[in-house]
N, C-alpha and C positions, 0 to 999 in steps of 0.2 A: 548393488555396489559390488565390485568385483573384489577376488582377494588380491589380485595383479594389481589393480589401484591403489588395497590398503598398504601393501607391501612398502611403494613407494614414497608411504609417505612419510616425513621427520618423524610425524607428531601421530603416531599411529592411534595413542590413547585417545587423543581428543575426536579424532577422527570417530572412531569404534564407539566411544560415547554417545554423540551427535549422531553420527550416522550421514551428515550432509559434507560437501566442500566439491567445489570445483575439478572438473577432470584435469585442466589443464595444472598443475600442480607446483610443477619444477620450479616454473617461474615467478612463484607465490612465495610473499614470507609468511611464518607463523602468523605473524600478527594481524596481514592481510586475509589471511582465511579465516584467522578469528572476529575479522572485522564483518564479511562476507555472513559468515554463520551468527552472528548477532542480531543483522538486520535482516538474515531471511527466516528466523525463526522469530520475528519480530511483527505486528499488525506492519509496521510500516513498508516491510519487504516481502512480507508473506502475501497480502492481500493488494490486486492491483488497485491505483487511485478508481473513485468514482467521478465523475464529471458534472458538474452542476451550472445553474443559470448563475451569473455574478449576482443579480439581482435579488438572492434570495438571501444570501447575508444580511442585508438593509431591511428585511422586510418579518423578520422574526419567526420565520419558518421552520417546524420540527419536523424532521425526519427520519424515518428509518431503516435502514439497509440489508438485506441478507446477502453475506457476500461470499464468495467460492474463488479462489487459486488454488493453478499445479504447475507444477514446474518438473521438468525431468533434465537428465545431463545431456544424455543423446538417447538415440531409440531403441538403445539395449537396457538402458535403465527405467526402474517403476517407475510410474506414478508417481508424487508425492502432492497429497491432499489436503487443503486449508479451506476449513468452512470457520464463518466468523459474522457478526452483527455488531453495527454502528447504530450510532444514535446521534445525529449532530440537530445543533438548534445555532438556528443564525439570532445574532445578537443585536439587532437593531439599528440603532441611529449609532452605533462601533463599528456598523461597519466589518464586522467580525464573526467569527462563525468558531460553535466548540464543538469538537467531536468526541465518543467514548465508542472503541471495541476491543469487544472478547471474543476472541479466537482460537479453536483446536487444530491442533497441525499434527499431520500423521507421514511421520518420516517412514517410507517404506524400506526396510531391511530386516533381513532373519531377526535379527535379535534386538532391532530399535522398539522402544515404547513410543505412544505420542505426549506433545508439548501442549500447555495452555498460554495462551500471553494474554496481555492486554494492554492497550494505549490509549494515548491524552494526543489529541492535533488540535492545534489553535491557530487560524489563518483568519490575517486582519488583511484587507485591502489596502492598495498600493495606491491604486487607480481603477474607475468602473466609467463606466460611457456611454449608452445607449444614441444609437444613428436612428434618427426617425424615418420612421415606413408610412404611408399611405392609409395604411389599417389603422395603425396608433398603437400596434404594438412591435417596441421598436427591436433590433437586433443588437444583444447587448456584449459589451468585451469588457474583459474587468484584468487587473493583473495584480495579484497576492502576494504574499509570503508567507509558510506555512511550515510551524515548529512544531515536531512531532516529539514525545517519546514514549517507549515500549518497556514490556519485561516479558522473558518467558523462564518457564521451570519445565524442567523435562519428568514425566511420567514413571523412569525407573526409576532402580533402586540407586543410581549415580546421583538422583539430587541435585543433575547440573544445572545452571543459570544461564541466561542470556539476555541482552540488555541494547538499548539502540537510542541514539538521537539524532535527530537528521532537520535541516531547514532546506524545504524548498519552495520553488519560484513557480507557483501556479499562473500559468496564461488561460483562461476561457473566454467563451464567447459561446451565445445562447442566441440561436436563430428559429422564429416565431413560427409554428405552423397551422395549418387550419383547423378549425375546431378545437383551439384553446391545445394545444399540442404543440409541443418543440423538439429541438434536437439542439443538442449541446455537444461542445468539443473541450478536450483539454490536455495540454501536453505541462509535465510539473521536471523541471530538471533541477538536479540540487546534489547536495553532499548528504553523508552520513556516516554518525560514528556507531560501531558495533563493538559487541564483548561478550566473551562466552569463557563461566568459571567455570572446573570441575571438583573432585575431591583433592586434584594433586597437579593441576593447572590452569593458567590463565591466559588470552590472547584477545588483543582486539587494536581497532586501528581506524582510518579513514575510509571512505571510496566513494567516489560519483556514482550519481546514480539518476535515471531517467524513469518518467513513467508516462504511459498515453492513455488517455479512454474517449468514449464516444455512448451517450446514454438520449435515449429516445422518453419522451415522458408524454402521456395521453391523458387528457382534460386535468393537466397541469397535477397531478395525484400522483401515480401510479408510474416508472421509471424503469426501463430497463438497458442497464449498461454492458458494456465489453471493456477490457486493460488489458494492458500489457505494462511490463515495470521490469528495467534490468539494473540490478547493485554491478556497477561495472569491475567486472576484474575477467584476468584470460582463462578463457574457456569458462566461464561461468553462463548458466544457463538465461532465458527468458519466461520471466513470468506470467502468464496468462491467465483471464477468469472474466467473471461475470457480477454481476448484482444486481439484484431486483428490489426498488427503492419503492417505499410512501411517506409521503408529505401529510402529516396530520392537518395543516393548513395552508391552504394553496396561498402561494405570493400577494401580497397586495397590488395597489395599478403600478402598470412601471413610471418609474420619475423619467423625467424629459433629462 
């Protein structure tokens, strides 16, 4: 982060604290960058979504995740790296699915420390559908809503907080492939609220936000996904990553 950027900004403490905000600036309020820096120092913005079969919410399936996001401003800026693990278990005949992770995010700057967080998602199904195939296993679309919240604490000696709730609107769909193998898709658009304390400030606020992923899963186990996730505000960057998924126990038959 340049000292030209920090310059410009209102809120230089909060800035210099965090270490994170948007290049484009001017056009931002306090509020909105503190909203920005809540959910991306948050599982829910730091870590892109994972993508899964609808069908594995109904069917009581635990999972495990190792997840990696980075996001930078433009290509004069570091790195900044989030490695993190989930744990979700679909919840049966609800229809619903709970997730748990913990997350380290490493803000690159001279003088930044890194954050830990952790979050609670809970996505119950809206609607789920299976089209039947020829094979018997069918291609499935399901469509959610999924209520997130986070916390993080930052690693210096600032002690600052940061805090995130967000609801959004998962669409997938889980197409069958050979040798017990699939490929899932999933695009989740929604809102989110972010908040980041310090010793001598406070900001936080609304903002849209979208997320994509696309995850390949082999003899229905073993999962490997790609995201992408943008908290929308100007000039704020795009999230990318990765995660490599196992299912302690593979799906039951699928329901017609």
């Amino acid at each position: 982060m340049t000292t030209t950027f920090k310059c410009r900004l209102a809120f230089a403490a909060l800035i210099i604290s965090f270490g994170v905000a948007p290049r484009e600036t001017a056009a931002q309020s306090v509020n909105q960058i503190g909203a920005w820096d809540g959910l991306v120092l948050s599982p829910v913005g730091a870590l892109p979504p994972v993508a899964g079969d609808p069908g594995d919410m109904a069917s009581g399936v635990n999972e495990w995740s190792l997840r990696y996001g980075r996001w930078r401003y433009d290509p004069d800026d570091a790195v900044h790296d989030n490695l993190g693990v989930t744990w979700s278990h679909g919840l049966g005949i609800a229809r619903a699915q709970l997730s748990l992770t913990g997350a380290y995010e490493l803000v690159e700057c001279p003088t930044c420390s890194g954050w830990v967080s952790g979050g609670l998602d809970v996505q119950s199904t809206l609607w789920d559908h299976g089209f039947a195939r020829t094979d018997r296993r069918p291609i499935r679309m399901g469509i959610g809503v999924r209520v997130s919240l986070g916390g993080a604490k930052y690693l210096g000696p600032e002690g600052s907080t940061a805090g995130s709730a967000a609801v959004t609107v998962p669409i997938d769909i889980g197409l069958p492939l050979l040798r017990a193998s699939s490929l899932c898709a999933s695009i989740a658009p929604g809102f989110g609220y972010g908040h980041v304390t310090g010793s001598d400030f406070a900001a936080g606020g609304f903002l849209p936000m979208i997320g994509a992923a696309v995850s390949w899963t082999v003899a229905s186990r073993v999962g490997v996904n790609v995201g992408v996730q943008r908290i929308v505000i100007a000039g704020g960057p795009t999230q990318v990553g990765a995660a490599l998924s196992w299912k302690l126990r593979a799906a039951g038959p699928a329901r017609p």
